[in-house]
Structure formats: C-alpha cells, structure tokens
C-alpha positions in Angstrom: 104.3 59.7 52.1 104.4 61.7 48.7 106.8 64.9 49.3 110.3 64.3 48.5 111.3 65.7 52.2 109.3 62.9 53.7 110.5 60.5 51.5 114.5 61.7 52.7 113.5 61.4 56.2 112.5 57.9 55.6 115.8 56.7 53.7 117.7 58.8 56.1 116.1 56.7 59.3 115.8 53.4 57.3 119.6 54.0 57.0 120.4 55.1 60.8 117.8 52.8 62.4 117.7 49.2 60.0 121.5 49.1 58.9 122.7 50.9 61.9 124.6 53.8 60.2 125.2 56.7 62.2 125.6 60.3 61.7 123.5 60.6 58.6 121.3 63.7 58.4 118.8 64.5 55.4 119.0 67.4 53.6 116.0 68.8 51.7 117.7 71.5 49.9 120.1 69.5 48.6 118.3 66.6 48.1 121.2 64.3 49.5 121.6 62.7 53.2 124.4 64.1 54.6 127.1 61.4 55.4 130.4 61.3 56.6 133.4 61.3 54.0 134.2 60.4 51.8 130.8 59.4 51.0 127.7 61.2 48.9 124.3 60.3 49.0 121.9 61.5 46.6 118.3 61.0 46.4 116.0 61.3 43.7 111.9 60.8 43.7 111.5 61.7 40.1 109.9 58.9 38.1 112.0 59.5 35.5 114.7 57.0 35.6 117.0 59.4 33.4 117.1 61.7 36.4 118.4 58.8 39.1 120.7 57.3 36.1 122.3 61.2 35.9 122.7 61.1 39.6 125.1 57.4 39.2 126.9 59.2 36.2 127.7 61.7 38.0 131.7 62.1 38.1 132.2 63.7 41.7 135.5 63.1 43.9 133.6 61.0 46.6 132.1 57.6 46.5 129.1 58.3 45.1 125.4 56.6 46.2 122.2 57.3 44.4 119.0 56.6 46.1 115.7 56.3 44.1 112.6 56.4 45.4 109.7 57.7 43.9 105.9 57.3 44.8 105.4 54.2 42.6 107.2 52.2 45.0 104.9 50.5 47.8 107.9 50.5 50.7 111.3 52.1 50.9 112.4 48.4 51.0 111.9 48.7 47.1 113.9 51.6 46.9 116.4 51.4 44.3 120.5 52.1 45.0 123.0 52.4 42.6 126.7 53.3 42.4 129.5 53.3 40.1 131.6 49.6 40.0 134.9 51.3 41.0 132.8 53.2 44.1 131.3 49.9 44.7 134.3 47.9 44.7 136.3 49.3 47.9 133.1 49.4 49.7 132.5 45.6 49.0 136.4 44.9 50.0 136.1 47.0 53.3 133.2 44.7 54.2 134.8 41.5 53.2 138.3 42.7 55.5 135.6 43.7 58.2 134.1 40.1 58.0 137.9 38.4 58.1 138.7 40.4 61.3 135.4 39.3 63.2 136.4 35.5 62.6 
C-alpha cells in the first residue's frame, strides 16, 4: 500500500469498519474523508511532519482531524491523529455524557 488513494481508503474503512463510524467516504482529490458536520478530516502521507503539523494548525470553522500516515509506518494502527485542544475537548465531553447515559 504506497499511493496516497490507497492509503485513504484504508483510514476511511479502518474508520467505518474498526470504530464503527458511519457515512465516511474518502476523497482523493481532496485528500480528506468526507464526514458528516461539523467535522473535517484531513489526511496527509507526506513524510514531512511540517505538512501534517500545517494540516492541525489549520484555523477552519469545523472540528478539525488530521490523519497522518505515510509509508514509514508498518500498519494504519500506527497512524498518527491530531487535533486542536479546544476541537478535542467537546468531542472528549460528548463521549464522557455518552458513557453517563449508558449506565
């Protein structure tokens, strides 16, 4: 698996399949998998970590995920995510109110 399209059909099914997300779709022309709002995922194969750390600093008026991973990583398990704190922050509370109402 070396071409970035194969590599965004993987995240995108690792996604669908393993965490059980639905409607996700990849986009190669883009570069992102397309998700539902308000969220944006990016994804970036580049080995240069400027280019994933760009993608996380980027100011955009959704919550924001950046995906790297490029072909020095063995499994898409060691792909790398990252996010700003205050897009990570209501996504951590969501799940911790999601776990309160199943107990």
């Amino acid at each position: 698996m070396g071409v970035r399209r194969d590599k965004g059909i993987a995240v995108t099914r690792y996604l669908t399949g393993h965490a059980g997300i639905a409607g996700l779709t990849w986009d190669g022309v883009r570069g992102q998998i397309l998700s539902p709002p308000p969220y944006q995922i990016d994804l970036t194969t580049s080995r240069k970590l400027q280019n994933w750390h760009d993608l996380i600093g980027a100011e955009l008026p959704t919550t924001h995920i950046a995906i790297r991973y490029d072909y020095g990583m063995d499994s898409i398990d060691q792909a790398w995510v990252g996010m700003q704190l205050h897009d990570f922050v209501p996504l951590l509370q969501a799940h911790y109110d999601n776990q309160r109402g199943n107990e």
